[in-house]
N, C-alpha and C positions, 0 to 999 in steps of 0.2 A: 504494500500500500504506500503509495508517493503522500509525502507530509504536504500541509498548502505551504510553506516555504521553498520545498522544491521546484517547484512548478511554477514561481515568481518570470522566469523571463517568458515562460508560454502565457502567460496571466497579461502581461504588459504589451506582448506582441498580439495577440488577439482582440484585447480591448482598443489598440489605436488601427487596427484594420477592422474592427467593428464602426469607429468614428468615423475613420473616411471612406467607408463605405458605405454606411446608413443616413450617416446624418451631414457630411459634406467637408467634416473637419480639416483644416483648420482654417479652410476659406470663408466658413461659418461660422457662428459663434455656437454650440451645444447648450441647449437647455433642455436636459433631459433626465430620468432618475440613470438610466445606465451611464452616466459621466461619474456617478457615485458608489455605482455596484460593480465593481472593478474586478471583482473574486467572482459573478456570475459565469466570468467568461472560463475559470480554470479547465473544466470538460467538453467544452461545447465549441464551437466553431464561431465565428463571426459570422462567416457568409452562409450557415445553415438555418435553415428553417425551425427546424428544432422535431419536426416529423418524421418518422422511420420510416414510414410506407411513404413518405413524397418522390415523384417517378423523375423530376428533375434534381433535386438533390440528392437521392441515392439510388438511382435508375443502374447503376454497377452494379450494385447488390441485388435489386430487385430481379435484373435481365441474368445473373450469374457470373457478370465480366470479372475475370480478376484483376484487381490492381497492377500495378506498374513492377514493386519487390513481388507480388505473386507470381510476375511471369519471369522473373529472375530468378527464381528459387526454385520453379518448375525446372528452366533449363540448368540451372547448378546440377540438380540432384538427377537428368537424365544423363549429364555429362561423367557427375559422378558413377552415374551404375555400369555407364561406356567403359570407365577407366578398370572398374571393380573388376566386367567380363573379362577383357582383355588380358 
């Protein structure tokens, strides 16, 4: 289990791409309660919606695609079994 101390630079880098993504910062002024809820953002994404079943935010999961290290790790581990045969 990560402490919320750990997770301070994910905490700070997610709330200021939450500002200038939602609300226009810093060419805008924020008046908003998330300028003050700073720890909301520890697990969550900025640019998510916050719904699992949503077909534009997690449309990878939902269709079965794997991620990007998923397709890396596919081919490690065929390469590895290449080498093992050999």
């Amino acid at each position: 289990m990560k402490r919320y101390h750990e997770d301070l630079s994910r905490i700070r880098r997610e709330h200021r791409l939450h500002l200038r993504w939602v609300h226009g910062w810093p060419q805008k002024p924020v008046n908003c309660n998330c300028d003050h809820q700073v720890g909301r953002f520890r697990k969550r994404k900025a640019r998510g919606c916050g719904h699992a079943r949503c077909f534009l935010c997690h449309g990878d999961k939902i269709l079965g695609i794997s991620t990007h290290q998923g397709r890396l790790a596919d081919l490690r581990y065929a390469e590895a079994l290449q080498e093992a045969l050999d």
